[in-house]
Rosetta silent file (secondary structure, phi, psi, omega in degrees, C-alpha in Angstrom):
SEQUENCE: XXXXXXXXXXXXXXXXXXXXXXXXXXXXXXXXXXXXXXXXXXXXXXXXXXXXXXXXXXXXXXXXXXXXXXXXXXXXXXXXXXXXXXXXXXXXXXXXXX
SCORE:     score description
SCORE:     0.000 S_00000001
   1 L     0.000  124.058  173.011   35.471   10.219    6.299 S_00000001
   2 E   -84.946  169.140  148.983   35.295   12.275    3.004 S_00000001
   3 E  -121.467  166.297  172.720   32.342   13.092    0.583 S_00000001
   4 E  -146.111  134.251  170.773   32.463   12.379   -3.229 S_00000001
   5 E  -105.435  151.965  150.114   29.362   13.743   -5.627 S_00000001
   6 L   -80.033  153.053 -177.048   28.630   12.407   -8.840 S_00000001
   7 L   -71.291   20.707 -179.818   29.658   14.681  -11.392 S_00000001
   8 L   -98.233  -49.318  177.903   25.388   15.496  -11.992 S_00000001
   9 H   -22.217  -69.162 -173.934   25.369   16.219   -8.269 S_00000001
  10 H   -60.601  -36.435 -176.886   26.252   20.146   -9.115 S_00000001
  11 H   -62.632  -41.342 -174.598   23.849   20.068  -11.950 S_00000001
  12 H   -52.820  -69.246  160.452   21.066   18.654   -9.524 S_00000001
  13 H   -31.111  -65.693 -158.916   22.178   21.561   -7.092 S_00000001
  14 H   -65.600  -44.908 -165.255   22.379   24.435   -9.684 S_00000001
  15 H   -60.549  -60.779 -167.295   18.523   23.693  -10.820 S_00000001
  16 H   -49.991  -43.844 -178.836   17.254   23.723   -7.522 S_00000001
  17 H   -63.230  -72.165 -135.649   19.621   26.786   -6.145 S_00000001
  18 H   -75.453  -28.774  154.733   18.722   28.467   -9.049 S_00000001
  19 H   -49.925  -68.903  172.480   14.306   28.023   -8.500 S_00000001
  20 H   -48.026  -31.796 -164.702   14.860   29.254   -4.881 S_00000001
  21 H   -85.789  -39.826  168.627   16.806   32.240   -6.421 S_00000001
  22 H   -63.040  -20.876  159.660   14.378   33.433   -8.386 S_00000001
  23 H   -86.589  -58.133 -168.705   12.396   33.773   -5.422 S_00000001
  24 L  -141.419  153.144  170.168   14.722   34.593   -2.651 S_00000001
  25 L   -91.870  -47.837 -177.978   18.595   34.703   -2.669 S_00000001
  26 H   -56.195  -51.521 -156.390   18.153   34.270    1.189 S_00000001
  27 H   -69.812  -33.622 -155.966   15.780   31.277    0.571 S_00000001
  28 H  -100.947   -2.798  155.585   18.471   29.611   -2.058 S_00000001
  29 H   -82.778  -19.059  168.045   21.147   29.993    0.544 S_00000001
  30 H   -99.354    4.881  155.960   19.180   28.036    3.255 S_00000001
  31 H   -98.723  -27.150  163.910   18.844   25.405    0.842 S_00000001
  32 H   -58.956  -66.600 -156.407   22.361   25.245    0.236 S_00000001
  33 H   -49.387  -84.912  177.983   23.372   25.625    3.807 S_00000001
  34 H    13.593  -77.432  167.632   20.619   23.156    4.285 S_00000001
  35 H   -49.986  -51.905 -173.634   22.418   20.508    2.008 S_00000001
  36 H   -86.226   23.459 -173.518   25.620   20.766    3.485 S_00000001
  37 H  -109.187  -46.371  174.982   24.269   20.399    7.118 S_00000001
  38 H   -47.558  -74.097  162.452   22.786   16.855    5.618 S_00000001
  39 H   -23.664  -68.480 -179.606   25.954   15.971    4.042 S_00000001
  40 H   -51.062  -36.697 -172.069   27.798   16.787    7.272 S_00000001
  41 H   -65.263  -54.850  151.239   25.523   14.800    9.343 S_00000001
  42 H    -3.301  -76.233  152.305   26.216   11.936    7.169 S_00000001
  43 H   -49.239  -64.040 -152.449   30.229   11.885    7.386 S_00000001
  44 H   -69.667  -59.956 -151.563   29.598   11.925   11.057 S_00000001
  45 L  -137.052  119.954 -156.548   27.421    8.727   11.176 S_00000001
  46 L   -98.947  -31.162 -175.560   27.283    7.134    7.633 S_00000001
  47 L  -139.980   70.810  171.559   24.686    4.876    8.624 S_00000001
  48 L   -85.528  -72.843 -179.062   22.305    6.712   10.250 S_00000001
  49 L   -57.127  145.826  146.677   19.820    7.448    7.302 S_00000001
  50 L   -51.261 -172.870  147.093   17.331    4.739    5.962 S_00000001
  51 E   -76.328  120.191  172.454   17.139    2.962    3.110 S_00000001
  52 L   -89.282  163.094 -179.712   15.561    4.159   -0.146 S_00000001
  53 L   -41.331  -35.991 -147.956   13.922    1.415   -2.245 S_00000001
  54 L   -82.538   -7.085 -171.809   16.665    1.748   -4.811 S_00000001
  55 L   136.852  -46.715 -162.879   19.487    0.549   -2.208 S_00000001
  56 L   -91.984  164.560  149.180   21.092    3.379   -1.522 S_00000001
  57 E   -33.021  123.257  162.763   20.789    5.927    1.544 S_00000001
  58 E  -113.280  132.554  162.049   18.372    8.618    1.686 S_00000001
  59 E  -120.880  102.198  175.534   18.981   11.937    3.606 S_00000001
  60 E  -104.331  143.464  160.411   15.759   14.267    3.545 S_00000001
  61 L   -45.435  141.414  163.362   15.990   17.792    4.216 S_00000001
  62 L   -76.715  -90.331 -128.431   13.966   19.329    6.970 S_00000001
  63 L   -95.118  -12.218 -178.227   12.660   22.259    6.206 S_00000001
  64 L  -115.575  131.750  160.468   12.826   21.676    1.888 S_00000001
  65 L   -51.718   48.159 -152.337   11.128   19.274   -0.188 S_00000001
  66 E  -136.747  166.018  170.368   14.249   17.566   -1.371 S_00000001
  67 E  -157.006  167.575  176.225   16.298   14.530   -0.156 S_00000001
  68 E  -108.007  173.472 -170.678   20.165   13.109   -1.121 S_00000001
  69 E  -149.262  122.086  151.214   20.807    9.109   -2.125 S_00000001
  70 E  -140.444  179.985  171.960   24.242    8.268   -1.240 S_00000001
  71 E  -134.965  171.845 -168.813   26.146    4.986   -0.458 S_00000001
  72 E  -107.142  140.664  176.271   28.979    4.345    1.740 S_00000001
  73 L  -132.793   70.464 -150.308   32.459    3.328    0.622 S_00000001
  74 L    93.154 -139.646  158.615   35.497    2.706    2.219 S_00000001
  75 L   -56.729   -6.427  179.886   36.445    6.068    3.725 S_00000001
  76 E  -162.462  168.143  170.964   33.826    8.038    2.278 S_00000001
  77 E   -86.309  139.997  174.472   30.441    8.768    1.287 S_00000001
  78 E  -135.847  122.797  152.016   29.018    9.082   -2.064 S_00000001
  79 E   -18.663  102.429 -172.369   26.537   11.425   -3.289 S_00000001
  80 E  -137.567   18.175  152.332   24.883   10.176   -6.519 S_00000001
  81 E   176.325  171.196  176.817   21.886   12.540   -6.858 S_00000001
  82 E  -154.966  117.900  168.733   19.464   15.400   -4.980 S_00000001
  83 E  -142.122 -175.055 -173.432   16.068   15.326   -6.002 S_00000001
  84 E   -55.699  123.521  147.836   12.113   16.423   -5.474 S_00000001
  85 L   -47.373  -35.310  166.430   10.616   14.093   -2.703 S_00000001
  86 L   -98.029   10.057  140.023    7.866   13.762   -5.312 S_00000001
  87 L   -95.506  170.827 -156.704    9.858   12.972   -8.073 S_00000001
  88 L   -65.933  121.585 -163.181   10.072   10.026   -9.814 S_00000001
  89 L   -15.937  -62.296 -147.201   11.723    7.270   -7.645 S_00000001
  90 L   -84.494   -9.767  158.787   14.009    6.110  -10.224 S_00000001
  91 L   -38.998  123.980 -163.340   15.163    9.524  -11.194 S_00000001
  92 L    52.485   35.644 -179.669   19.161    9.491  -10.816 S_00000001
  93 L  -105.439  -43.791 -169.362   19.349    5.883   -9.852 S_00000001
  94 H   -51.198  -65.339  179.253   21.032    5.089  -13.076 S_00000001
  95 H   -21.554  -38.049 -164.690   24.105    7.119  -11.844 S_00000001
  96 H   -87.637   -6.175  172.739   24.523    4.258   -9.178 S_00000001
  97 H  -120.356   48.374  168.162   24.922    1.570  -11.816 S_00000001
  98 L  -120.349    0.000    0.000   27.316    3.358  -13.937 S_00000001
């Protein structure tokens, strides 16, 4: 089992990395590290996570307000956005019908 991002996926990343950095460097590295402890969890069981309304998979973060949307495919997982728990639902949903 693989991951695949949407190409937004890094932008989605960079904003967020880059809020925690202006606070803490430490803090925007346990948000990374964070993410890719989600991801990994993921690979390993694919279908683990609920359902978000939109269809797809949700993985929320522990310790950060944030969650991933992916869907499963084949051989791999795919990533199609990381956003605010309290932003708006439909934010990066378009990506999955594209």
């Amino acid at each position: 089992m693989q991951a695949r991002f949407h190409r937004r996926v890094q932008h989605d990343l960079n904003e967020i990395i880059g809020k925690y950095d202006e606070i803490s460097e430490l803090l925007a590295e346990d948000f990374l590290a964070e993410f890719q402890a989600g991801v990994r969890k993921a690979l390993l069981n694919p279908r683990f996570f609920h359902f978000d309304a939109c269809g797809l998979r949700r993985c929320n973060l522990t310790r950060f307000p944030y969650h991933f949307l992916y869907d499963i495919q084949m051989d791999m997982i795919r990533v199609w956005v990381v956003r605010h728990d309290h932003r708006d639902p439909r934010f990066g949903t378009k990506r999955f019908r594209s």
